[in-house]
C-alpha positions in Angstrom: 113.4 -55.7 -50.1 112.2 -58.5 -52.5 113.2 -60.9 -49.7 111.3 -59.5 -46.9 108.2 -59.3 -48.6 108.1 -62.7 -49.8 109.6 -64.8 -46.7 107.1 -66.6 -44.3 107.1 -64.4 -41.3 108.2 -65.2 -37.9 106.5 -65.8 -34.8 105.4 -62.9 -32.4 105.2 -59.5 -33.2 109.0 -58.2 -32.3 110.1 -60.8 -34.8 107.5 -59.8 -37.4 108.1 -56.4 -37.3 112.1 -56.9 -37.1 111.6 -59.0 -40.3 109.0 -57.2 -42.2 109.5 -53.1 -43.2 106.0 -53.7 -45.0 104.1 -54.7 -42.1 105.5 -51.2 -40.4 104.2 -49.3 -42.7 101.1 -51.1 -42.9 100.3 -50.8 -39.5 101.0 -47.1 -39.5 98.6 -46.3 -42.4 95.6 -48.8 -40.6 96.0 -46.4 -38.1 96.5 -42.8 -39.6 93.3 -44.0 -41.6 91.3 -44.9 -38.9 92.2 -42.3 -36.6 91.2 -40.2 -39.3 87.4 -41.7 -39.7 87.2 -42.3 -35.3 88.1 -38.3 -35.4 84.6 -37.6 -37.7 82.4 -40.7 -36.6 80.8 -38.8 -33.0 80.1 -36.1 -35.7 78.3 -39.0 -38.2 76.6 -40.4 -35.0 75.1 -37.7 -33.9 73.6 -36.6 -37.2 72.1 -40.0 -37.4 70.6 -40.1 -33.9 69.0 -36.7 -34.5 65.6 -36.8 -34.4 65.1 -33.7 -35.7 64.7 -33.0 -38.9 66.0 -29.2 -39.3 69.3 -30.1 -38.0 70.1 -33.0 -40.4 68.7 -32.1 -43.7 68.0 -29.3 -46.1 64.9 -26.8 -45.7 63.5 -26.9 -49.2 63.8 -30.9 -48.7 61.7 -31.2 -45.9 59.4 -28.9 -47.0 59.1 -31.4 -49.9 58.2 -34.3 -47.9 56.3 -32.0 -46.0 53.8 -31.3 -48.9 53.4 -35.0 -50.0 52.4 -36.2 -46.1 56.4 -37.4 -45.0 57.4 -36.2 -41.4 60.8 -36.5 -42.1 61.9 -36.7 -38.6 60.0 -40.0 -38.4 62.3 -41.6 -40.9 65.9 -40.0 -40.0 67.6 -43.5 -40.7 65.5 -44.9 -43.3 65.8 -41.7 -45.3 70.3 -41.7 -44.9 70.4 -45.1 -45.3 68.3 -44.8 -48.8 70.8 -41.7 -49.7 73.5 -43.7 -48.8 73.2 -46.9 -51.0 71.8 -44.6 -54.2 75.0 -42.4 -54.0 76.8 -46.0 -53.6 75.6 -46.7 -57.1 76.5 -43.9 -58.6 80.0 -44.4 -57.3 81.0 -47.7 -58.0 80.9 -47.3 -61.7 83.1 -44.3 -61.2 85.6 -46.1 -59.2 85.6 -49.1 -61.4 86.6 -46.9 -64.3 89.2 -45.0 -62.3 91.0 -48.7 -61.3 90.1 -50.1 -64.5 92.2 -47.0 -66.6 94.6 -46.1 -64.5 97.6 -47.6 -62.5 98.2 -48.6 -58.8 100.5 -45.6 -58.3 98.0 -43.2 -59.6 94.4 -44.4 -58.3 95.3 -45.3 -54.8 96.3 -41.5 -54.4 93.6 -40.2 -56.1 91.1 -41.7 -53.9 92.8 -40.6 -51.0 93.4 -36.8 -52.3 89.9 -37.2 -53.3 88.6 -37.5 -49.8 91.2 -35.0 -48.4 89.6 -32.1 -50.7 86.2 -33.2 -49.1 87.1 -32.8 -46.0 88.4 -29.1 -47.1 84.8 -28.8 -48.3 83.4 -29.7 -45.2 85.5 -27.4 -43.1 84.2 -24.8 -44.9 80.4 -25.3 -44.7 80.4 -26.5 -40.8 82.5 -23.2 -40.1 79.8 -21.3 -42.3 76.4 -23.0 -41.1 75.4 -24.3 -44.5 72.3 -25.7 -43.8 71.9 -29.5 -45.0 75.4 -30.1 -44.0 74.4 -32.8 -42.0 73.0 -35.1 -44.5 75.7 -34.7 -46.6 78.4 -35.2 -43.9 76.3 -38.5 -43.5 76.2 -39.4 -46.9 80.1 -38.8 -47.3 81.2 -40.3 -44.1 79.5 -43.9 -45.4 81.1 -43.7 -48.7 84.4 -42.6 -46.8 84.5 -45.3 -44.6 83.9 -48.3 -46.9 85.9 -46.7 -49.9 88.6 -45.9 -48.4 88.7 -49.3 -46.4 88.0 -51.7 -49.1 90.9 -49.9 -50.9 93.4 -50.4 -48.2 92.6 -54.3 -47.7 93.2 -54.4 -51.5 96.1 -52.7 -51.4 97.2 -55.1 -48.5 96.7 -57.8 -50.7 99.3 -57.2 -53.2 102.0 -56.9 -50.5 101.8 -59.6 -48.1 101.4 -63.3 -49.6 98.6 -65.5 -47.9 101.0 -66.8 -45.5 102.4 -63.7 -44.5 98.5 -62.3 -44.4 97.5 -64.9 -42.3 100.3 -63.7 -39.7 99.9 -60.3 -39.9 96.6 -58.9 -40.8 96.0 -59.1 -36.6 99.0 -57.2 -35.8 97.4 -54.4 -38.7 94.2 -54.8 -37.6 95.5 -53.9 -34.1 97.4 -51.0 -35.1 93.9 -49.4 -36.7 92.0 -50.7 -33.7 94.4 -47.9 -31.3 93.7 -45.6 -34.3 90.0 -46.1 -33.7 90.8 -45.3 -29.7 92.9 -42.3 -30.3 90.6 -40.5 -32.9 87.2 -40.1 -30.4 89.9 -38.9 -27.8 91.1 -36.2 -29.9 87.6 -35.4 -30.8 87.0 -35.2 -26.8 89.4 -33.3 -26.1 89.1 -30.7 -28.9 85.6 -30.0 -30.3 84.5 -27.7 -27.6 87.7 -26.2 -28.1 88.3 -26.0 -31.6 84.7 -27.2 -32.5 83.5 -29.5 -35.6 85.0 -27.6 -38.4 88.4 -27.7 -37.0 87.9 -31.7 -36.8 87.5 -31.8 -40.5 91.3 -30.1 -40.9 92.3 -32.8 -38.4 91.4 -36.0 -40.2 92.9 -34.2 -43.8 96.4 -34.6 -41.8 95.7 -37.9 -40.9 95.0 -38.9 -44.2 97.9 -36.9 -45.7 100.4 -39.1 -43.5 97.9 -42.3 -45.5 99.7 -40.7 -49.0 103.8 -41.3 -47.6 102.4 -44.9 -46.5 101.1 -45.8 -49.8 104.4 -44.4 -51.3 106.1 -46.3 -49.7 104.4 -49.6 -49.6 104.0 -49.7 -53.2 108.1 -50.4 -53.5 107.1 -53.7 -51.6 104.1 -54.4 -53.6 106.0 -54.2 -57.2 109.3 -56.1 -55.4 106.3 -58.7 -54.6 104.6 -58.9 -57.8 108.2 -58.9 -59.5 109.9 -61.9 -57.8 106.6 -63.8 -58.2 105.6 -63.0 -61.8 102.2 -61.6 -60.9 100.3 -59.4 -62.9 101.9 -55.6 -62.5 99.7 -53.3 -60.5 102.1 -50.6 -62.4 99.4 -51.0 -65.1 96.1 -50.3 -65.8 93.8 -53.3 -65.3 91.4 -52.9 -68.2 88.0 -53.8 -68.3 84.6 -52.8 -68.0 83.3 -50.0 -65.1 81.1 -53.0 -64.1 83.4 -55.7 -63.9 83.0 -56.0 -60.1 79.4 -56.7 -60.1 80.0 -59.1 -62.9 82.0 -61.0 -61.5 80.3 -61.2 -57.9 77.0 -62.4 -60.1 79.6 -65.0 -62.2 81.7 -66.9 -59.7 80.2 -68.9 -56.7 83.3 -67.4 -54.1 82.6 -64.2 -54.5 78.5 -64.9 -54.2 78.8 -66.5 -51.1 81.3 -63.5 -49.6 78.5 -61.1 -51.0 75.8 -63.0 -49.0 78.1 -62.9 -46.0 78.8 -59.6 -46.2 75.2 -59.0 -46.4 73.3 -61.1 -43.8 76.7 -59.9 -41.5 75.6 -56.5 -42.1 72.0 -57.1 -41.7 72.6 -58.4 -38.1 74.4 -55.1 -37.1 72.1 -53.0 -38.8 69.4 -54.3 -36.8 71.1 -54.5 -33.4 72.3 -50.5 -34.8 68.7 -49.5 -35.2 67.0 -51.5 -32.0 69.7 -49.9 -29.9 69.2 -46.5 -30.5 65.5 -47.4 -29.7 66.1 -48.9 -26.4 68.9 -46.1 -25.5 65.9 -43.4 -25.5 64.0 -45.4 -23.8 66.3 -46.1 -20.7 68.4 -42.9 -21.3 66.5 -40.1 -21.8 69.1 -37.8 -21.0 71.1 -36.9 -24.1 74.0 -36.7 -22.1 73.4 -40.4 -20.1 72.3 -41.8 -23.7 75.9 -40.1 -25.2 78.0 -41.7 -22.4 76.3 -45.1 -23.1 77.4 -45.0 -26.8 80.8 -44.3 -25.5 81.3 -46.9 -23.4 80.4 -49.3 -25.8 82.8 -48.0 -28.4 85.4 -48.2 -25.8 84.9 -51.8 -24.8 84.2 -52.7 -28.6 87.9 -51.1 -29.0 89.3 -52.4 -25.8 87.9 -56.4 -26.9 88.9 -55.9 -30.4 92.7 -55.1 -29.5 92.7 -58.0 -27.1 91.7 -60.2 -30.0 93.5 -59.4 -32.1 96.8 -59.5 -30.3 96.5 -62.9 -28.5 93.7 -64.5 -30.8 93.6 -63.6 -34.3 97.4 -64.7 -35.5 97.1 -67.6 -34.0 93.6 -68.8 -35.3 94.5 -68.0 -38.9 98.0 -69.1 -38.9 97.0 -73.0 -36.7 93.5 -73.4 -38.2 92.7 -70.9 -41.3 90.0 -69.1 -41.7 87.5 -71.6 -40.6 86.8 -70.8 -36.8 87.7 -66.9 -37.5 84.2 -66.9 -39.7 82.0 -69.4 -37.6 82.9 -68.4 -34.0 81.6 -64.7 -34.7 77.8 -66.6 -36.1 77.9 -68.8 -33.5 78.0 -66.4 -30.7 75.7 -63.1 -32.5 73.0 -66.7 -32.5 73.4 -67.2 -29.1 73.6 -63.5 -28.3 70.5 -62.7 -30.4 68.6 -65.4 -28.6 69.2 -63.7 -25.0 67.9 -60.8 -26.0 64.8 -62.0 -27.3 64.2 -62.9 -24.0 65.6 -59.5 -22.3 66.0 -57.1 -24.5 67.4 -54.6 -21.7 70.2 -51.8 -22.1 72.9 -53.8 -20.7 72.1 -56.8 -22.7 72.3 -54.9 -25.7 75.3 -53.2 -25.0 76.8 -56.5 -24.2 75.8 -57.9 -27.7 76.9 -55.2 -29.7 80.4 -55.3 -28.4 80.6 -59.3 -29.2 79.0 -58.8 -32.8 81.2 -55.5 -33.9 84.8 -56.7 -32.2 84.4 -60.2 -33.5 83.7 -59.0 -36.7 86.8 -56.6 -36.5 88.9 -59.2 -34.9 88.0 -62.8 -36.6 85.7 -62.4 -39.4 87.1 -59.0 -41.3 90.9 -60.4 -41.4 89.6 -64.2 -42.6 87.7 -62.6 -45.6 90.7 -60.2 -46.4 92.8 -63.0 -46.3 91.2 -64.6 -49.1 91.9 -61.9 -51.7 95.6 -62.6 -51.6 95.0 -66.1 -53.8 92.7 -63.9 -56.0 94.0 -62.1 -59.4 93.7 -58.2 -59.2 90.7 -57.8 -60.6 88.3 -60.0 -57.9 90.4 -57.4 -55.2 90.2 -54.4 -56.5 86.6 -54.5 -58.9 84.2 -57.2 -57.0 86.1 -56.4 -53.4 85.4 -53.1 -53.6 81.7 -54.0 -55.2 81.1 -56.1 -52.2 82.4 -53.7 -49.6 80.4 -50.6 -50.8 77.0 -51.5 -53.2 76.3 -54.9 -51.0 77.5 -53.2 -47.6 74.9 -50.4 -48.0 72.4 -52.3 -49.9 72.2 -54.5 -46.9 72.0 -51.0 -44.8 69.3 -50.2 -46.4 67.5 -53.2 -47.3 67.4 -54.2 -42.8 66.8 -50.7 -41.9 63.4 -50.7 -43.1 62.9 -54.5 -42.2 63.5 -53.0 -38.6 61.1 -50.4 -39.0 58.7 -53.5 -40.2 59.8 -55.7 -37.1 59.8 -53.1 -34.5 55.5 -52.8 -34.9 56.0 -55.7 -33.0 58.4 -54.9 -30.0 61.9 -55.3 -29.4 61.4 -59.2 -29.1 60.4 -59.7 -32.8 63.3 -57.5 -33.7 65.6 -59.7 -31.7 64.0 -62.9 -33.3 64.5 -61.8 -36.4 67.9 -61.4 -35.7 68.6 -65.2 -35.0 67.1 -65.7 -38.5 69.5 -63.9 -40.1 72.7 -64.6 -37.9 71.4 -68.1 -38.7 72.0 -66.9 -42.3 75.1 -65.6 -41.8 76.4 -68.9 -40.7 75.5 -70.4 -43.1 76.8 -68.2 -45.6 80.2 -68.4 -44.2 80.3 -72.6 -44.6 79.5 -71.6 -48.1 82.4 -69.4 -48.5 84.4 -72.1 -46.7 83.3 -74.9 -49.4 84.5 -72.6 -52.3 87.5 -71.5 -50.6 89.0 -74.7 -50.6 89.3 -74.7 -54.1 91.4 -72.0 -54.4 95.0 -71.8 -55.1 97.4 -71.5 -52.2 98.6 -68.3 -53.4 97.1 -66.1 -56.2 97.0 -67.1 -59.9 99.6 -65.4 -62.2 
């Protein structure tokens, strides 16, 4: 076992998974836990393209806003967004002391079981009407998907070595890309059978089959951390509940993967928001507007796969992570720039499948890959600071910088998109200058 999770992986993806048990099990928890979320995201999606109010959030809420002057229907997105990065706060403390007190084998399950009993929850108030459900399906769904995420990636980094990442974080990537596919066909195929409550039982499996991968994945993690003398993820980590956002504000790699992560999620947010804008203008017809959004996802899915089966290995392994986080800057400028000009339907849907399957493809995996020459604490503390409190912060913060832009017409939206994919870029040659100092593998 030691051997196989420590030798340099071959080429092609027969050999690697002949050679490496690990990156079987890998693959089949990227895609249980992805299938899982692509089961519940229509379900997010349409809660956030509601535009009414009564259907999304609680009575005695809007009657609040009501009272003070707020339509709250004008401000659907602004108002989850805000919800979203405030309960991020809350969380991250929580999650920093659950990681910082208590061992691999016990916290990786716990967050898992912790989302399984939500989703019990859920079934329960979709199959009773509770009303509200929808904003707090919202709210959970975004924690959900960047929790549970950020801890995978982590966990990924204490099995494969930076070599081994580099080789095989497209082939994992892959396998939760045909999760991503499979889950929106299940939901096809069985909400107006089942309907939406049922859904919630579905994904629970899903991430029940998460639990056996972690169990057995962890064997290769401590084989790894054994052979190597690495700190043991067997035992607590220590520290502070805030240790992540320490260390994000106290060393310059993790700053520049924080402004990254933010001006990268800025340029989706406002492509996100301009999008559903221009959708209700040329699609007025909630079913022609639905069958848009599908056939984006599907290409997003179908370009990510391609990518990263015949692109991503090969760019990481030949060149590091260099091109992987430029290319996707280069082209969201260039993309950004055409549809300042002709901001159309098609254009946009064009756009948004280069931005979200290059980020999926080349510029997720590159970042990931940096964690495995960083100590335990940057992966599990500032990682998951970065991938939660920054990721929504920068949700929030270009939500309302749309609403801002968008007085002005889809072109100034657009134009202020090339600002901040120019940032972007920028960020990611400064992530490139610190990575460079970096170890080849991860400190002891």
């Amino acid at each position: 076992m030691s051997a196989a999770a420590t030798a340099p992986v071959r080429p092609g993806l027969r050999g690697a998974l002949r050679q490496s048990p690990p990156l079987i099990w890998a693959c089949v928890y990227f895609f249980c836990l992805l299938s899982g979320y692509y089961v519940l995201r229509p379900v997010r999606e349409a809660m956030a393209a509601s535009a009414d109010a009564q259907a999304v959030f609680p009575p005695v809420l809007i009657d609040w806003f009501s009272a003070h002057g707020i339509a709250m229907q004008d401000f659907v997105l602004q108002f989850l967004f805000t919800g979203v990065f405030l309960i991020m706060l809350v969380l991250q403390p929580l999650y920093g002391a659950v990681v910082s007190r208590y061992a691999r084998r016990v916290f990786l399950p716990a967050v898992y079981g912790f989302f399984i009993v939500c989703l019990l929850g859920f079934y329960l108030m979709f199959d009773s009407g509770v009303p509200g459900r929808g904003m707090a399906f919202f709210f959970w769904a975004a924690v959900f998907n960047l929790f549970a995420v950020a801890v995978f990636w982590s966990f990924m980094a204490d099995v494969f070595s930076n070599a081994q990442a580099r080789a095989v974080y497209g082939y994992i990537g892959a396998a939760g890309t045909l999760g991503a596919f499979l889950g929106p066909i299940i939901t096809a195929a069985l909400v107006q059978r089942v309907g939406i409550a049922n859904l919630m039982l579905v994904s629970a499996g899903f991430l029940s089959a998460c639990l056996v991968c972690i169990w057995r994945l962890r064997l290769w993690a401590v084989a790894r951390e054994q052979e190597q003398q690495l700190a043991s993820g067997e035992t607590p980590m220590g520290g502070s509940v805030l240790d992540g956002l320490k260390l994000i504000a106290r060393e310059p790699l993790l700053r520049w993967l924080a402004v990254l992560v933010l001006f990268g999620v800025g340029v989706g947010t406002l492509l996100y928001n301009e999008q559903a804008a221009i959708a209700r203008q040329f699609y007025p017809d909630e079913a022609a507007r639905t069958a848009f959004y599908s056939q984006i996802d599907l290409a997003v899915n179908a370009l990510t796969l391609v990518l990263q089966l015949g692109l991503t290995r090969w760019l990481l392994s030949r060149h590091g992570i260099a091109p992987a986080l430029l290319i996707p800057g280069v082209a969201i400028i260039f993309g950004f720039l055409l549809l300042a000009a002709w901001p159309l339907a098609l254009m946009v849907a064009i756009v948004q499948v280069m931005t979200r399957a290059s980020e999926f493809s080349l510029a997720k995996p590159a970042r990931e890959t940096i964690y495995t020459r960083v100590d335990r604490q940057w992966r599990y503390k500032a990682g998951a600071a970065i991938d939660t409190v920054v990721y929504r912060g920068a949700d929030l913060t270009f939500a309302w910088v749309h609403k801002g832009l968008s007085l002005f017409g889809s072109h100034a939206v657009f134009a202020g998109g090339v600002v901040v994919a120019g940032c972007m870029t920028a960020a990611a040659i400064g992530l490139l200058h610190e990575e460079k100092k970096l170890p080849g593998e991860r400190p002891e």
